[in-house]
PDB file as gemmi writes it, atoms N, CA and C in Angstrom:
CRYST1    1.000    1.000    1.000  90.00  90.00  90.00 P 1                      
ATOM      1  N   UNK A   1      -6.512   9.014  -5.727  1.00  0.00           N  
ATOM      2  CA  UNK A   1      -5.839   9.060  -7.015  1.00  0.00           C  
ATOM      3  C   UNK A   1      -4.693  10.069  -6.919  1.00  0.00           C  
ATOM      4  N   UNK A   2      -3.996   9.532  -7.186  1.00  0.00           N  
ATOM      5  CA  UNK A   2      -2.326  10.683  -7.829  1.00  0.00           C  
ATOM      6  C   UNK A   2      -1.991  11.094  -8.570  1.00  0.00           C  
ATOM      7  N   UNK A   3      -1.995  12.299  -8.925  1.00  0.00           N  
ATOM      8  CA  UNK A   3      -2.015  13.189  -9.783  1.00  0.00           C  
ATOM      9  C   UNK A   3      -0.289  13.334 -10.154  1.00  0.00           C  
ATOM     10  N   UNK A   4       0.102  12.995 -11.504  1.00  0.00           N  
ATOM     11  CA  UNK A   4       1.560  13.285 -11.978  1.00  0.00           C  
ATOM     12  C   UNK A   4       1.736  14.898 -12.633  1.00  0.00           C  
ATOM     13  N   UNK A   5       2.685  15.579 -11.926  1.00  0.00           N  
ATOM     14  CA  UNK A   5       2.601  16.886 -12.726  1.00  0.00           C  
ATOM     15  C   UNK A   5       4.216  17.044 -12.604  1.00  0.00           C  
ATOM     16  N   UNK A   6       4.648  16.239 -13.590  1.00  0.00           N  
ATOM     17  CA  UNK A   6       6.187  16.494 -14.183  1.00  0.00           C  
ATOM     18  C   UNK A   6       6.267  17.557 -15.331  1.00  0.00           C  
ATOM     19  N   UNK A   7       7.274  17.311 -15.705  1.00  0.00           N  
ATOM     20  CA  UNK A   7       8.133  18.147 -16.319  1.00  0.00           C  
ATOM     21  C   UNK A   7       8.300  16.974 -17.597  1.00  0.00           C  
ATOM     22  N   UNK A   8       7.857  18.236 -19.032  1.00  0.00           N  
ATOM     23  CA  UNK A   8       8.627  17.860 -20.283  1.00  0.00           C  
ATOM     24  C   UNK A   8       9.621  16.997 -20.460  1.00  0.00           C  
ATOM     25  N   UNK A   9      10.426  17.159 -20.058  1.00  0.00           N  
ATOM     26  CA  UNK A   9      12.085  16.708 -20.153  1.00  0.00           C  
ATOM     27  C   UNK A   9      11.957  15.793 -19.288  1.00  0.00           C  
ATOM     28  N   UNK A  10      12.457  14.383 -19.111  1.00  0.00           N  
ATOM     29  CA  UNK A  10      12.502  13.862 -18.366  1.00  0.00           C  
ATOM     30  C   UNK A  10      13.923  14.259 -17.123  1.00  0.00           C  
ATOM     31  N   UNK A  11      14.847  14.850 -18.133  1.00  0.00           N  
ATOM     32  CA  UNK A  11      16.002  15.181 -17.141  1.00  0.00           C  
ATOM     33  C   UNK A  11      16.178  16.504 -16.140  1.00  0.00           C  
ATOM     34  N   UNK A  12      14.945  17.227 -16.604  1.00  0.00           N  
ATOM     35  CA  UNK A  12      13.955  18.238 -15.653  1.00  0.00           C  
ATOM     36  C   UNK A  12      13.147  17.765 -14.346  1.00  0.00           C  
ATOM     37  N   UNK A  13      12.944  16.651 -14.468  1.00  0.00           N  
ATOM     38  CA  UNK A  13      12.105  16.433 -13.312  1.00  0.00           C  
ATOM     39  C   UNK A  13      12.849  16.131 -11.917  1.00  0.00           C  
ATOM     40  N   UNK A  14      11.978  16.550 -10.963  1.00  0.00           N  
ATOM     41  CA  UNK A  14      12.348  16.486  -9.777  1.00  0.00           C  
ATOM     42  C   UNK A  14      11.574  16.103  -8.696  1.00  0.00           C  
ATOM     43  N   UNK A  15      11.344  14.639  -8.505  1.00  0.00           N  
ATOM     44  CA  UNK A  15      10.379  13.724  -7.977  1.00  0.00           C  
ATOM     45  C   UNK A  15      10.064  15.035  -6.162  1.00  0.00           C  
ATOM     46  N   UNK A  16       9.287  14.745  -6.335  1.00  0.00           N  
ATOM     47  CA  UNK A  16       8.781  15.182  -4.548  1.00  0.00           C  
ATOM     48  C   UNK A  16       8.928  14.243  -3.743  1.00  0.00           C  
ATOM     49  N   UNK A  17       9.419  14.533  -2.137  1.00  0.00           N  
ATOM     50  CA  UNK A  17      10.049  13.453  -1.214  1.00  0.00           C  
ATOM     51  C   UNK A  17       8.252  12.432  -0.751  1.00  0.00           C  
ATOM     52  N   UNK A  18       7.952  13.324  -0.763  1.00  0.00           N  
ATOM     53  CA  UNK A  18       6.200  12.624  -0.353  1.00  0.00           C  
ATOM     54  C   UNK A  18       5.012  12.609  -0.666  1.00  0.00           C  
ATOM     55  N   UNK A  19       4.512  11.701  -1.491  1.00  0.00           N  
ATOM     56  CA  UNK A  19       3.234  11.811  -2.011  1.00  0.00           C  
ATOM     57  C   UNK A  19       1.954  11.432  -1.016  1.00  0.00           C  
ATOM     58  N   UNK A  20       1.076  12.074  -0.557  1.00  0.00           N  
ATOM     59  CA  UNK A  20       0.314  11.675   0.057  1.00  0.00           C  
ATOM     60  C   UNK A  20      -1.209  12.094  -0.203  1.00  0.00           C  
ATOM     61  N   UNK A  21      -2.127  10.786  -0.479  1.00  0.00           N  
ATOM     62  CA  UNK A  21      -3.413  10.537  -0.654  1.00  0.00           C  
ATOM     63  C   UNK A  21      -4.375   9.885  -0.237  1.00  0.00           C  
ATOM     64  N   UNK A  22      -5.373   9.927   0.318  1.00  0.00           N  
ATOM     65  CA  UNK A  22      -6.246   9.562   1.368  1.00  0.00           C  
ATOM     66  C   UNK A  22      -5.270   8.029   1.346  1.00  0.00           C  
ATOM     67  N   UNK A  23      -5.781   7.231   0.511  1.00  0.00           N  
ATOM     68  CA  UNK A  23      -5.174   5.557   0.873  1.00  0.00           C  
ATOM     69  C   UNK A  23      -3.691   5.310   0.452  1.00  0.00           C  
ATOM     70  N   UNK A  24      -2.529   6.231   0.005  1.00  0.00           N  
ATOM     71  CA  UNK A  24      -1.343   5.806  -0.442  1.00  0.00           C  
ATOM     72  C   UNK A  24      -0.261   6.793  -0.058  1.00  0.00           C  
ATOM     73  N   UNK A  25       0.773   6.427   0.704  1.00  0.00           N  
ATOM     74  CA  UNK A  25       2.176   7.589   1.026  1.00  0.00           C  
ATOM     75  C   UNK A  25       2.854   6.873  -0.511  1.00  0.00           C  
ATOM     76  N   UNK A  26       3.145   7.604  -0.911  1.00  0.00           N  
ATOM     77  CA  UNK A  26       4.331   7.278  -1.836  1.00  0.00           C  
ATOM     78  C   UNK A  26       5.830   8.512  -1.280  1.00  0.00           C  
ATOM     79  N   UNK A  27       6.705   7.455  -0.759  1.00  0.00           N  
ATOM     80  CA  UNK A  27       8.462   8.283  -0.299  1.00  0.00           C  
ATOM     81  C   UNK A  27       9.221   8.092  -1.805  1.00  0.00           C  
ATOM     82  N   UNK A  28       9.780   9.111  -1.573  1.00  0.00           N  
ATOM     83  CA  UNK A  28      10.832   9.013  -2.319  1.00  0.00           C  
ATOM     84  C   UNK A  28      11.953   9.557  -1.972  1.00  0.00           C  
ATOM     85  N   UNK A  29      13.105   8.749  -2.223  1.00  0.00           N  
ATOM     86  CA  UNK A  29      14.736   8.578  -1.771  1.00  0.00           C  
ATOM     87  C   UNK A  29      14.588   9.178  -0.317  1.00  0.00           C  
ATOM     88  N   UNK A  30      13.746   8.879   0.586  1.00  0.00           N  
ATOM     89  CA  UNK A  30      13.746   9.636   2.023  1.00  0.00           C  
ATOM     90  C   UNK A  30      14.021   8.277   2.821  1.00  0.00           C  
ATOM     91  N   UNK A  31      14.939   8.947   4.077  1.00  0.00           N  
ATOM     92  CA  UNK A  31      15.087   8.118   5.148  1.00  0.00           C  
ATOM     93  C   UNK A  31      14.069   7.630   6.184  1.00  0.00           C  
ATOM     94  N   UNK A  32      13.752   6.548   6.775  1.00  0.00           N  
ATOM     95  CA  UNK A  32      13.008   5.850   7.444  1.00  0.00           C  
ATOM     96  C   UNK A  32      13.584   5.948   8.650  1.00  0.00           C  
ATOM     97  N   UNK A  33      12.818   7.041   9.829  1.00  0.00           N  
ATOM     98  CA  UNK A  33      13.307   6.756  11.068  1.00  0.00           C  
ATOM     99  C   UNK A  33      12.477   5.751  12.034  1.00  0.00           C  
ATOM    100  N   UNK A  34      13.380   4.740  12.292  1.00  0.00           N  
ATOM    101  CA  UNK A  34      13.550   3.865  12.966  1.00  0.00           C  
ATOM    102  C   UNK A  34      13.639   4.087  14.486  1.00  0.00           C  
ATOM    103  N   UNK A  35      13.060   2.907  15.298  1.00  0.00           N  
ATOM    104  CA  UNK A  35      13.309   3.228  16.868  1.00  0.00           C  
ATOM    105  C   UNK A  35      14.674   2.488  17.253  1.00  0.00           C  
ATOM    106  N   UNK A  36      14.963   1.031  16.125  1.00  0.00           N  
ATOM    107  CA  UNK A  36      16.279   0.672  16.370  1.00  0.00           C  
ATOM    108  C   UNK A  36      17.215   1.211  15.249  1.00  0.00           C  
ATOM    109  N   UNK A  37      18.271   1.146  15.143  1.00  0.00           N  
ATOM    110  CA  UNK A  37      19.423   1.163  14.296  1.00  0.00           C  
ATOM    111  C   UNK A  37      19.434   0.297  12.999  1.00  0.00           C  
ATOM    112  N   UNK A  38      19.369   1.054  12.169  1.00  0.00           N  
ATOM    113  CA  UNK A  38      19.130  -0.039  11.086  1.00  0.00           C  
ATOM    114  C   UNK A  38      20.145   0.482   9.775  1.00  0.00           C  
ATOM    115  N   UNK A  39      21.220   0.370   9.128  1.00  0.00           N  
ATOM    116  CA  UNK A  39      21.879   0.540   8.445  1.00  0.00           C  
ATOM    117  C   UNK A  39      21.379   0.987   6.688  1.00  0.00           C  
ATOM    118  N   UNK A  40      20.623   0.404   6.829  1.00  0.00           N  
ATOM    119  CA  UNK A  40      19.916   0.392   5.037  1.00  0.00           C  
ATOM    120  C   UNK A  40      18.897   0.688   5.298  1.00  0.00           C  
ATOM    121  N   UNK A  41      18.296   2.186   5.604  1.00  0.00           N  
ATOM    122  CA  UNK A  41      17.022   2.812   6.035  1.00  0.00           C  
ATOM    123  C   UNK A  41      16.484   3.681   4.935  1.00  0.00           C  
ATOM    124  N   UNK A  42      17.155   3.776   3.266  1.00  0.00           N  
ATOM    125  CA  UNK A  42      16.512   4.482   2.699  1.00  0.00           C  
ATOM    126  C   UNK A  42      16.581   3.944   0.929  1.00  0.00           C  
ATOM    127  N   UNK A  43      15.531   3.411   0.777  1.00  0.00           N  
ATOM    128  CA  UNK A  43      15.287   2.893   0.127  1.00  0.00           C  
ATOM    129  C   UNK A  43      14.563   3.518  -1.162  1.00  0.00           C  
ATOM    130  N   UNK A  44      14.595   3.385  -2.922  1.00  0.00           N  
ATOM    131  CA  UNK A  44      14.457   4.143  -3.511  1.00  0.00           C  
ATOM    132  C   UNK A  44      13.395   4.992  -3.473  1.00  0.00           C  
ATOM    133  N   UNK A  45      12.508   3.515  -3.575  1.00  0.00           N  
ATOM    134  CA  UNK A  45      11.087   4.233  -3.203  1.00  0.00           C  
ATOM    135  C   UNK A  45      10.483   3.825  -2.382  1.00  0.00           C  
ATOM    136  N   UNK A  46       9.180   4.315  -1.285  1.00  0.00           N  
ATOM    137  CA  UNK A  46       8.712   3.231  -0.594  1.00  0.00           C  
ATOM    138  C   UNK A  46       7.338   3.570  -0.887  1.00  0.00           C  
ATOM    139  N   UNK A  47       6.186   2.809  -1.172  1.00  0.00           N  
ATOM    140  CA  UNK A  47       5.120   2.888  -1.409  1.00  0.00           C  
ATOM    141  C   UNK A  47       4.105   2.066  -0.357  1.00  0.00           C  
ATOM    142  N   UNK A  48       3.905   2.717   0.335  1.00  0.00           N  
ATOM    143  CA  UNK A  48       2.346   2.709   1.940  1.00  0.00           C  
ATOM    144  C   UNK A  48       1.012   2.792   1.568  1.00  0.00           C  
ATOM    145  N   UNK A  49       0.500   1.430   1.242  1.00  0.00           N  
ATOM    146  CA  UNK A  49      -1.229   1.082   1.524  1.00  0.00           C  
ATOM    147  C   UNK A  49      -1.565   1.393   2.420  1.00  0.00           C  
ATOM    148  N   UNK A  50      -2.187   2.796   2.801  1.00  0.00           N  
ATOM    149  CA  UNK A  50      -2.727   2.383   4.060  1.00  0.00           C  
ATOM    150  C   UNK A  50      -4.322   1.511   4.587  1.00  0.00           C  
ATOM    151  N   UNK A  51      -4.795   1.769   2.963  1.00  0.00           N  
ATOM    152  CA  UNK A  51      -6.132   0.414   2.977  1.00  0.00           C  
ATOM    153  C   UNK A  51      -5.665  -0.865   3.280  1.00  0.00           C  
ATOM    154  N   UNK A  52      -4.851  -1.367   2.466  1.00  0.00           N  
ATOM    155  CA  UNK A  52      -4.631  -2.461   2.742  1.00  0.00           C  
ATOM    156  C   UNK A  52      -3.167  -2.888   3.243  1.00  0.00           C  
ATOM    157  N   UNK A  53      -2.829  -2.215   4.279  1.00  0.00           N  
ATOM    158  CA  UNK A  53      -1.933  -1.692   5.515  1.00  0.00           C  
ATOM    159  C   UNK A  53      -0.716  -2.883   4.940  1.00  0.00           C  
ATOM    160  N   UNK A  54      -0.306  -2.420   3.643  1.00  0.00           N  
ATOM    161  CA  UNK A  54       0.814  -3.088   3.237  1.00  0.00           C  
ATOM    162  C   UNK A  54       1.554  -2.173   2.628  1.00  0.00           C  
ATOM    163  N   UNK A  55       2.685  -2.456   2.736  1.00  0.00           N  
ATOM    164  CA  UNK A  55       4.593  -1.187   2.312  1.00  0.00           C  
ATOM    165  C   UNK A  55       5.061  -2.363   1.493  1.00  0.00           C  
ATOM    166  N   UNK A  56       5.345  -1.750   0.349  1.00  0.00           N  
ATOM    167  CA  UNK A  56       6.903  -2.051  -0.262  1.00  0.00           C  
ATOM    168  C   UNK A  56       7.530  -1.474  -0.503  1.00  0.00           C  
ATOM    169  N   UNK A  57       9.157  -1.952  -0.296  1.00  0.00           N  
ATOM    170  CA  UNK A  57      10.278  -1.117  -0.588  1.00  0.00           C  
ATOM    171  C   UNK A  57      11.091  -1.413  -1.885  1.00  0.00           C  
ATOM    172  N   UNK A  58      11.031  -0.270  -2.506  1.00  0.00           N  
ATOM    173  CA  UNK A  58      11.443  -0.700  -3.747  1.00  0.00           C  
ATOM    174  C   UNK A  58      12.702  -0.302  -3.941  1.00  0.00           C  
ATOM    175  N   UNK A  59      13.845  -1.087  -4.571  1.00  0.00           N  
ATOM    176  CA  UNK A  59      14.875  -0.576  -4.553  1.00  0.00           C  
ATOM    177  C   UNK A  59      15.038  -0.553  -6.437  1.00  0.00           C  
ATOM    178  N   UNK A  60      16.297   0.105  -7.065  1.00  0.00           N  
ATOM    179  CA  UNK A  60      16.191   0.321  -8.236  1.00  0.00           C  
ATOM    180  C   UNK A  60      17.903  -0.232  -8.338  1.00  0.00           C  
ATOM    181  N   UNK A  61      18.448  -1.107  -9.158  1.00  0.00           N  
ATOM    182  CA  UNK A  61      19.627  -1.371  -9.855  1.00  0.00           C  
ATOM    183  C   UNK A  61      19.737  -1.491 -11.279  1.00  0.00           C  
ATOM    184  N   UNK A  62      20.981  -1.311 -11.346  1.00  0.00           N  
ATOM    185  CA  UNK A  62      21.591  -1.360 -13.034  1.00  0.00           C  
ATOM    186  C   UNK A  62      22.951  -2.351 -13.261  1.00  0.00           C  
ATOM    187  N   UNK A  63      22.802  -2.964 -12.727  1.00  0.00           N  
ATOM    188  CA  UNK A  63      23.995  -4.061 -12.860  1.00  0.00           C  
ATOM    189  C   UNK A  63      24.655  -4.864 -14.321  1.00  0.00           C  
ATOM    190  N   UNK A  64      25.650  -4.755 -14.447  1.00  0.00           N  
ATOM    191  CA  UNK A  64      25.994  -6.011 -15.230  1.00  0.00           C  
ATOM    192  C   UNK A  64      25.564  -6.951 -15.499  1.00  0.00           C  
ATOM    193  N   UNK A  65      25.081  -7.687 -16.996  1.00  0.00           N  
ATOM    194  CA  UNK A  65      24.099  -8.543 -17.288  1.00  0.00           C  
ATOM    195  C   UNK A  65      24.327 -10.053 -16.338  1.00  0.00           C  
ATOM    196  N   UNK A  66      25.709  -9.677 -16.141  1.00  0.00           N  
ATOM    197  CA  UNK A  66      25.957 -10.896 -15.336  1.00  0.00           C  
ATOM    198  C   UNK A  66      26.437 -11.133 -13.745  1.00  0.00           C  
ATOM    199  N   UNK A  67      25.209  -9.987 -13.244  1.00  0.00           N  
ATOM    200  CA  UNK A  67      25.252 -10.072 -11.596  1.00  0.00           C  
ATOM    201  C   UNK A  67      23.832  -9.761 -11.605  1.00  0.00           C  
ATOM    202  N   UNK A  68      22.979 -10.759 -12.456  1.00  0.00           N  
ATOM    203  CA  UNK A  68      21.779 -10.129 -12.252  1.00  0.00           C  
ATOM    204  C   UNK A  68      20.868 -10.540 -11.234  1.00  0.00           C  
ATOM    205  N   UNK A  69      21.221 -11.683 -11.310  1.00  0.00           N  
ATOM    206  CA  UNK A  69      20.428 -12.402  -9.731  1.00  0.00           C  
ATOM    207  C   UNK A  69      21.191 -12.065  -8.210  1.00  0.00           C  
ATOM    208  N   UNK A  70      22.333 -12.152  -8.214  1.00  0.00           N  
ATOM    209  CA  UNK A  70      23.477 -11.871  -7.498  1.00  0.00           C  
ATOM    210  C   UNK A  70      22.825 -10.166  -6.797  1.00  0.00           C  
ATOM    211  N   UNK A  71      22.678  -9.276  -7.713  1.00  0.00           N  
ATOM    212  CA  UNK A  71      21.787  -7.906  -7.101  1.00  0.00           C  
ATOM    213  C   UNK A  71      21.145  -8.227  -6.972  1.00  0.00           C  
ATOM    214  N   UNK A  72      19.579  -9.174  -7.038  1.00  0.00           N  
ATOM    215  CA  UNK A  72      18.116  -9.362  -6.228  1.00  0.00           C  
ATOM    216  C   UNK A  72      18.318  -9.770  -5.224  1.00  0.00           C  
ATOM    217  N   UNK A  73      19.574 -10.840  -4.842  1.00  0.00           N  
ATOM    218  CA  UNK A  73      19.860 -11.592  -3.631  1.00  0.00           C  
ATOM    219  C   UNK A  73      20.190 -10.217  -2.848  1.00  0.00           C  
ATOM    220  N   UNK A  74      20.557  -9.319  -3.388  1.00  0.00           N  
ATOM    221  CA  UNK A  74      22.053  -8.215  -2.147  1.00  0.00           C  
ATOM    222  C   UNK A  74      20.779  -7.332  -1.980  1.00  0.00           C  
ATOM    223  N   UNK A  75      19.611  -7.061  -2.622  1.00  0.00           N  
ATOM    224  CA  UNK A  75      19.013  -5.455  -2.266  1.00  0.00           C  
ATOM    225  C   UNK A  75      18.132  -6.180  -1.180  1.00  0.00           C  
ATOM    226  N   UNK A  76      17.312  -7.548  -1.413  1.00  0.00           N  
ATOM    227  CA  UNK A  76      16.634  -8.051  -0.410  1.00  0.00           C  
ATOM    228  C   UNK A  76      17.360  -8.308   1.060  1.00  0.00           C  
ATOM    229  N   UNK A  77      18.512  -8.849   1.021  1.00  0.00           N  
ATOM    230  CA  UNK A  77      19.132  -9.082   2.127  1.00  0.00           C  
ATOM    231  C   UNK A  77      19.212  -7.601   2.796  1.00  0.00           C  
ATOM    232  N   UNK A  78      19.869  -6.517   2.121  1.00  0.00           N  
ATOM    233  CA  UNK A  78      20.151  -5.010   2.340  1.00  0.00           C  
ATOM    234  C   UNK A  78      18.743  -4.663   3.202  1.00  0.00           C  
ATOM    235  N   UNK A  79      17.877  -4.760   2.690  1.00  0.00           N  
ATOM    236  CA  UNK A  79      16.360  -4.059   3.531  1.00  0.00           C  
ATOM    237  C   UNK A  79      15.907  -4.768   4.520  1.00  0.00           C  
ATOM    238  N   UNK A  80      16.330  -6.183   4.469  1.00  0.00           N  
ATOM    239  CA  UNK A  80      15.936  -6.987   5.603  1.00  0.00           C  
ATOM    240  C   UNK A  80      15.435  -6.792   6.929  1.00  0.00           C  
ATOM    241  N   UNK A  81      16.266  -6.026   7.503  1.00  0.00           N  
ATOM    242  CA  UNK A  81      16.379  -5.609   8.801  1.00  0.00           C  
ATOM    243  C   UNK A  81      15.320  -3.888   8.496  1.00  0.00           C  
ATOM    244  N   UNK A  82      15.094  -3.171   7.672  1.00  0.00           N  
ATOM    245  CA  UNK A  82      14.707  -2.511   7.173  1.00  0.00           C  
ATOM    246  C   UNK A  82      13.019  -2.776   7.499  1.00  0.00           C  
ATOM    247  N   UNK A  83      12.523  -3.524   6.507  1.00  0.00           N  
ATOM    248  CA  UNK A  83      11.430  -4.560   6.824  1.00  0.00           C  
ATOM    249  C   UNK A  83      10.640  -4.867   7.722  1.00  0.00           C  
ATOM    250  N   UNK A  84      11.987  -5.879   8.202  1.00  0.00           N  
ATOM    251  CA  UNK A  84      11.401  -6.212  10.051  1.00  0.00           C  
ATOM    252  C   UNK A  84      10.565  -5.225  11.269  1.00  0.00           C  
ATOM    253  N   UNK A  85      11.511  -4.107  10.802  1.00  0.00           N  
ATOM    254  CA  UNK A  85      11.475  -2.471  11.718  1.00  0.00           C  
ATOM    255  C   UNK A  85      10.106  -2.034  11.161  1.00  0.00           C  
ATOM    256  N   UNK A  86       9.879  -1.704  10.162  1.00  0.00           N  
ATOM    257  CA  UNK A  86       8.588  -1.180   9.462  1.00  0.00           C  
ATOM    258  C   UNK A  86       7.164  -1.857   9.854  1.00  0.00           C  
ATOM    259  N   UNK A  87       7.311  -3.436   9.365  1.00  0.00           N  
ATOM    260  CA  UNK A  87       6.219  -3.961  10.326  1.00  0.00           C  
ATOM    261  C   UNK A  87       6.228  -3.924  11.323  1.00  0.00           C  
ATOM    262  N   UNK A  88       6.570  -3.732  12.528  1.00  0.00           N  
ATOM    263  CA  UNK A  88       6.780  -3.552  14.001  1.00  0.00           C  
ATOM    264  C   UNK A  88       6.179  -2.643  13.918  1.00  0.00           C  
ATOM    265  N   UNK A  89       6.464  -0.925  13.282  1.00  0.00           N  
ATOM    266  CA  UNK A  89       6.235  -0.015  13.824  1.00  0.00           C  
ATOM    267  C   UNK A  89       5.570   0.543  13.341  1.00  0.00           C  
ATOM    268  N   UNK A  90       4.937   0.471  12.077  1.00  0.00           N  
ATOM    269  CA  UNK A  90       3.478   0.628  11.424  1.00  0.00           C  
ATOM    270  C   UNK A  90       3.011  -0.107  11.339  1.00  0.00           C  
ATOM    271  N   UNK A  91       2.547  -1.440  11.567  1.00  0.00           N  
ATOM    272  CA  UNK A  91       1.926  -2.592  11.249  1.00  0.00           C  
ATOM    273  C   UNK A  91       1.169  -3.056  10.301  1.00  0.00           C  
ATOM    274  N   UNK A  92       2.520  -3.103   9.548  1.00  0.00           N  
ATOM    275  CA  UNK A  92       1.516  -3.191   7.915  1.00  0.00           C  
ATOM    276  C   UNK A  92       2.488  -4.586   7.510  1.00  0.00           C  
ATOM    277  N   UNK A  93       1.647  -5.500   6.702  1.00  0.00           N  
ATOM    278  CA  UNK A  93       2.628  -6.472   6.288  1.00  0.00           C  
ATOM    279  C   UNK A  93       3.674  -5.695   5.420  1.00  0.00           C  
ATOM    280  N   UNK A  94       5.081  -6.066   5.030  1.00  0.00           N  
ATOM    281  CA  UNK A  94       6.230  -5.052   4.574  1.00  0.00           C  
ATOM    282  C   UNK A  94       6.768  -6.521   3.423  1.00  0.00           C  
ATOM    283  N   UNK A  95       7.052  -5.520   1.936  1.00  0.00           N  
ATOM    284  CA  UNK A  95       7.867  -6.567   1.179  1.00  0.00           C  
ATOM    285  C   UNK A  95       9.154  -5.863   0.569  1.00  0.00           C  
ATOM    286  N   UNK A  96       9.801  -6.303   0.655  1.00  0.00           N  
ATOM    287  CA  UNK A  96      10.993  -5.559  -0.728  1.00  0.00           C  
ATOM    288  C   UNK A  96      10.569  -6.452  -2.108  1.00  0.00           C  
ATOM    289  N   UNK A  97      10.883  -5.174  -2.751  1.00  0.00           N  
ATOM    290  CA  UNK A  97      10.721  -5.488  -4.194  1.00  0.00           C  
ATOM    291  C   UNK A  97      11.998  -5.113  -4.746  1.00  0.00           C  
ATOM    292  N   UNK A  98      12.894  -5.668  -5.012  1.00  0.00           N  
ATOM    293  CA  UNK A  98      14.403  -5.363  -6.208  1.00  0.00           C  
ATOM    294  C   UNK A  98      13.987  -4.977  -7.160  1.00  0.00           C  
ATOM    295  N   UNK A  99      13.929  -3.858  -8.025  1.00  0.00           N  
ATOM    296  CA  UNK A  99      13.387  -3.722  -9.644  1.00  0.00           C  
ATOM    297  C   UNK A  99      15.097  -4.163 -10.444  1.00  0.00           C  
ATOM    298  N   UNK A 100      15.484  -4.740 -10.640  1.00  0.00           N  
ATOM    299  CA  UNK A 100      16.842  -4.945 -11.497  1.00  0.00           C  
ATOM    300  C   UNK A 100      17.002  -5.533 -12.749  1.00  0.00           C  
ATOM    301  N   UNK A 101      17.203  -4.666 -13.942  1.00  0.00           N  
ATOM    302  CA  UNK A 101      17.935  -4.221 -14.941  1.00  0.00           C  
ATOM    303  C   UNK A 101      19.010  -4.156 -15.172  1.00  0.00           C  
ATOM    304  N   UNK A 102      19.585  -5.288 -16.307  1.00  0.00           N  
ATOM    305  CA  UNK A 102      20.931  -5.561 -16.615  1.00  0.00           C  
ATOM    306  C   UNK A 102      21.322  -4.286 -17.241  1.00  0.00           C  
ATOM    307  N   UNK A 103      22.031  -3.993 -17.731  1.00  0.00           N  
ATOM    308  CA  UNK A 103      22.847  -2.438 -18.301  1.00  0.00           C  
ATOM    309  C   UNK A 103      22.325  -2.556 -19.771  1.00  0.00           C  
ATOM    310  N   UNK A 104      21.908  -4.366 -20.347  1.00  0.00           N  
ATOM    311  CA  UNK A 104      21.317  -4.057 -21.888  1.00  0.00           C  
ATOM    312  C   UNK A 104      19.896  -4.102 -21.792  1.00  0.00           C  
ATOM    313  N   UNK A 105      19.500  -4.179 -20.654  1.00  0.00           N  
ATOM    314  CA  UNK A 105      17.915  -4.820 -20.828  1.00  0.00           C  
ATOM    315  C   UNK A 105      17.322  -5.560 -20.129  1.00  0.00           C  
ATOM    316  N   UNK A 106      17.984  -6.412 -19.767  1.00  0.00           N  
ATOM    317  CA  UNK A 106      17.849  -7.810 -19.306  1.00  0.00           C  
ATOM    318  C   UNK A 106      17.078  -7.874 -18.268  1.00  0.00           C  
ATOM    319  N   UNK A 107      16.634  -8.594 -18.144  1.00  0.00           N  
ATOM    320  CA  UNK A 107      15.841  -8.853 -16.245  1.00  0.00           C  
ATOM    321  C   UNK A 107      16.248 -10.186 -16.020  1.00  0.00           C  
ATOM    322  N   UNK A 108      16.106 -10.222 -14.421  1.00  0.00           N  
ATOM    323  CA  UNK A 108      16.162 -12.246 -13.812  1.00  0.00           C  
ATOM    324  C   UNK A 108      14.711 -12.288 -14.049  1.00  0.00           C  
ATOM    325  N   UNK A 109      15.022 -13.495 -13.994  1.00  0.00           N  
ATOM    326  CA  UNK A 109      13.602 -14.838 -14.110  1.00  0.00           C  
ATOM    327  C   UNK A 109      12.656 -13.942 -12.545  1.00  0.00           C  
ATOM    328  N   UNK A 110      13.332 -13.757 -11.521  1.00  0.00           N  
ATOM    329  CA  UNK A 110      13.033 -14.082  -9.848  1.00  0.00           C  
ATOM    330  C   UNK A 110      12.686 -13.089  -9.604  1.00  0.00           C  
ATOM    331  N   UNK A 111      12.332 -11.722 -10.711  1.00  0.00           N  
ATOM    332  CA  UNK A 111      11.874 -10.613 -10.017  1.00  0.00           C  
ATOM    333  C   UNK A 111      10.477 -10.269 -10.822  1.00  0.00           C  
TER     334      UNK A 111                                                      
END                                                                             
């Protein structure tokens, strides 16, 4: 279990780079070193099952109501190679997750 110990204010808080608990890493905004080269290695958040030896990478957008699918297509493609590297080298099945939010609200259908 993970214990949240923020701050009042939400504009006070200051996430920690690594959460770690017997079954869950939770990263935050930290880079992923890689054995190959991988361009899009840091992803908002990344959250590590290690019970059930599965990662997702979560990315976070705010786009224009009308690039809203258009950003789920670009953050998945973006981690792709990201992904690939992660299962290889922890061997955990690996997903991206896009969280994307139009600027009023909005969400796609596809996320």
């Amino acid at each position: 279990k993970v214990q949240y110990r923020g701050q009042r204010k939400w504009y006070q808080h200051k996430p920690e780079p690594v959460i770690d608990s017997h079954d869950i890493t939770l990263l935050w905004d930290t880079q992923v070193q890689t054995d190959r080269t991988v361009i899009a290695n840091k992803p908002d958040i990344i959250l590590k099952n290690k019970k059930q030896k599965h990662c997702l990478l979560i990315d976070v957008a705010i786009p224009s109501d009308y690039n809203l699918i258009q950003k789920v297509a670009e953050k998945k493609l973006k981690y792709k190679d990201l992904q690939i590297e992660i299962q290889r080298m922890w061997s955990m099945k690996t997903s991206v997750v896009p969280i994307v939010i139009g600027a009023t609200g909005l969400t796609p259908k596809s996320t």
